[in-house]
N, C-alpha and C positions, 0 to 999 in steps of 0.2 A: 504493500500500500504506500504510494506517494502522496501526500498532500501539499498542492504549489499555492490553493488559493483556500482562508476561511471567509467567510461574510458571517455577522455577527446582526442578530436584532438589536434592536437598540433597548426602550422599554420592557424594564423588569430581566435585561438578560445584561446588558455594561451598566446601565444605569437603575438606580431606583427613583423613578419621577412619577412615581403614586401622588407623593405629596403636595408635589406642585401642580399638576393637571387639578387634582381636588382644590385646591385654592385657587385655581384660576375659574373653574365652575361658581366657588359661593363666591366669588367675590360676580360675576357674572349674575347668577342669582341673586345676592343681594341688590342689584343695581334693578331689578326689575321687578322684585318685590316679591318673589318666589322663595320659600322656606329652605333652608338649605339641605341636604342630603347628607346621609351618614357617607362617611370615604370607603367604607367598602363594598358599598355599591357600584361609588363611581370607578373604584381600581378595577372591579368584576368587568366591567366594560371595557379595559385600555384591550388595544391590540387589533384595533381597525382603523386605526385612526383617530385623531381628536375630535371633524369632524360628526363623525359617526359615532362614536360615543356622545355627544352634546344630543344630535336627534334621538337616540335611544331614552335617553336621559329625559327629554323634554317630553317624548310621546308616552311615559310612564307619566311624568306630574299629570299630563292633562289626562291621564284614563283616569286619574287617584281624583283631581280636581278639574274636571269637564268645566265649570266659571270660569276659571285662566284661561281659556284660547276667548273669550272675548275682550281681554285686553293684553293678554299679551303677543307677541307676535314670534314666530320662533328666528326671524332673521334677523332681527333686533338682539335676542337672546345670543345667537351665532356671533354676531358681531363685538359684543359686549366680551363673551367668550376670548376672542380672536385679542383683543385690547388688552386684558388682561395678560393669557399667557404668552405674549411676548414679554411682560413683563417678568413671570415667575418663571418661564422653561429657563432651567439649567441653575437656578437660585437653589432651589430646594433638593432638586435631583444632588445623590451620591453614588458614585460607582461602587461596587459593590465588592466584596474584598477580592483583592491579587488583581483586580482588573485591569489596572496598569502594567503590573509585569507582568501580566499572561500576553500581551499587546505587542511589547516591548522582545521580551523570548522571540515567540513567533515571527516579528518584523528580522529580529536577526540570526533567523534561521531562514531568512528570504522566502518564506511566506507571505504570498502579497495579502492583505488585509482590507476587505469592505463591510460598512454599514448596512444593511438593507432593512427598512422601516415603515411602517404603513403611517408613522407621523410624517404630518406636512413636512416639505421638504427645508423650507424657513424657519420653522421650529427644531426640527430634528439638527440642523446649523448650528442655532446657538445654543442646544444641547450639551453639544459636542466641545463647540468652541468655549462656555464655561464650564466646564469639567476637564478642560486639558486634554481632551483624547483624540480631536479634530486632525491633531498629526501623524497618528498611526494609521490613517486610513487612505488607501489610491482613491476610492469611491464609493459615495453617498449616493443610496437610494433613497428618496422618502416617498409616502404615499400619494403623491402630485408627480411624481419623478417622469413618468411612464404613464402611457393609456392605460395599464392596467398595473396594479398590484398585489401583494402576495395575498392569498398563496397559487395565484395565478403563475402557471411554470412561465412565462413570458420575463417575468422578473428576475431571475435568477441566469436563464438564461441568455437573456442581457450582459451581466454579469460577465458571465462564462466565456461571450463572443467579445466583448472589449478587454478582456486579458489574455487571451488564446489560452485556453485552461480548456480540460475535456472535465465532463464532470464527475471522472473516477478518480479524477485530483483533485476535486474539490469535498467540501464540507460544510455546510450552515446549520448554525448553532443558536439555537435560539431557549424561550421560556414558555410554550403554547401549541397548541394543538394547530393552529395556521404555522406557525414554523415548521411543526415535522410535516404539516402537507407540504407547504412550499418547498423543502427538501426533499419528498419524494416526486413531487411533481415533476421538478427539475431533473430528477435522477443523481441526485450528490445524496451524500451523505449526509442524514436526519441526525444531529448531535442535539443534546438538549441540557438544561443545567435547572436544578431543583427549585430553588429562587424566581422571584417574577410573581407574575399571574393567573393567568390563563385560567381566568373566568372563576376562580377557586377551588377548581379542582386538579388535584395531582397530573403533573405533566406525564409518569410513569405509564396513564392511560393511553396517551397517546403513542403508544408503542414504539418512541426513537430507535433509532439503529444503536445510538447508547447513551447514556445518562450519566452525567461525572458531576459528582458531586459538589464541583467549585470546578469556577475557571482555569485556577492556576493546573488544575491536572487536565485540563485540554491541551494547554502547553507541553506537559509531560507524554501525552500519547504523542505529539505530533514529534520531540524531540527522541522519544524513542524509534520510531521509523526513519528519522532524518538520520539520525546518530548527530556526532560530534562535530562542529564546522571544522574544515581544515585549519591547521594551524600558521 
């Protein structure tokens, strides 16, 4: 097994930005006069996008409270959204332990290294760029990136053809049941890491090709088939 290329989800797999998407919703909420939501509702939805987590979100309030859609309006709600987390993506977010040096290994073991994320591709930016990790990557997918996104195999396989990688060299690694499809869609290898989300239920279900229990031993499988760099 040779690995030349991983792609890495962003949300809940390098970073934990539960916290700041949820505070970028109440403070959105607050601003429209909507009650604010427990955060683990809203983290059970990351991993489609911000977008689509807000509609999900807004089309529960109005089933719960049917009077809200006569004043409020959800592109208003979107927009308010959109204000805010530019303000909090990457404030609140923390990478999640070894994330830097599992980055760091792999970059110098000449592993090329990509992002791929169903977060806007503006957001998933300054992610990246306040948390330091903007530098270890060739290329950022976000969910606006592309016509289509994960676990659409188009995505990946994007990927695949702007690095000349086949995809028995590759690997995407993620925290959710849309990353191991996205990886098998593509035909790479389904890696997945216990941490994250994924709707609240155990990633194990989702039957990855394997499960490591932290990042830094991703490092470790890849540097055990690479072996040693020359001296």
């Amino acid at each position: 097994m040779t690995i030349r290329l991983v792609s890495f989800d962003l949300d809940g797999t390098l970073v934990d930005t539960a916290a700041e998407i949820a505070e970028a919703v109440h403070r959105a909420f607050d601003d429209v006069g909507i009650e604010r939501r427990p955060q683990a509702e809203i983290t059970n939805l990351i991993g489609r996008g911000t977008r689509e987590l807000m509609l999900k979100l807004l089309a529960r309030v109005m089933l719960e409270q049917p009077a809200l859609s006569e004043r409020v309006q959800p592109d208003a709600v979107l927009e308010r959204f959109e204000h805010h987390y530019a303000e909090t993506a990457g404030c609140f977010g923390k990478p999640y332990p070894g994330c830097v040096a599992t980055l760091e290994r792999l970059r110098d073991q000449g592993v090329r290294l990509v992002c791929v994320t169903n977060k806007e591709q503006r957001h998933a930016e300054r992610v990246l760029a306040v948390t330091r990790l903007d530098g270890y990557f060739s290329m950022l997918i976000g969910g606006d990136t592309l016509p289509v996104k994960k676990p659409h195999n188009g995505v990946l396989a994007h990927v695949l053809r702007h690095h000349g990688v086949s995809a028995d060299e590759a690997a995407h690694v993620g925290d959710s049941s849309i990353d191991v499809e996205s990886a098998r869609n593509a035909g790479v290898r389904a890696w997945a890491v216990p941490h994250g989300y994924n709707a609240g239920v155990p990633i194990e279900d989702s039957n990855p090709d394997r499960l490591f229990p932290n990042l830094p031993a991703i490092a470790d499988e890849v540097d055990a088939v690479l072996g040693p760099l020359p001296a």
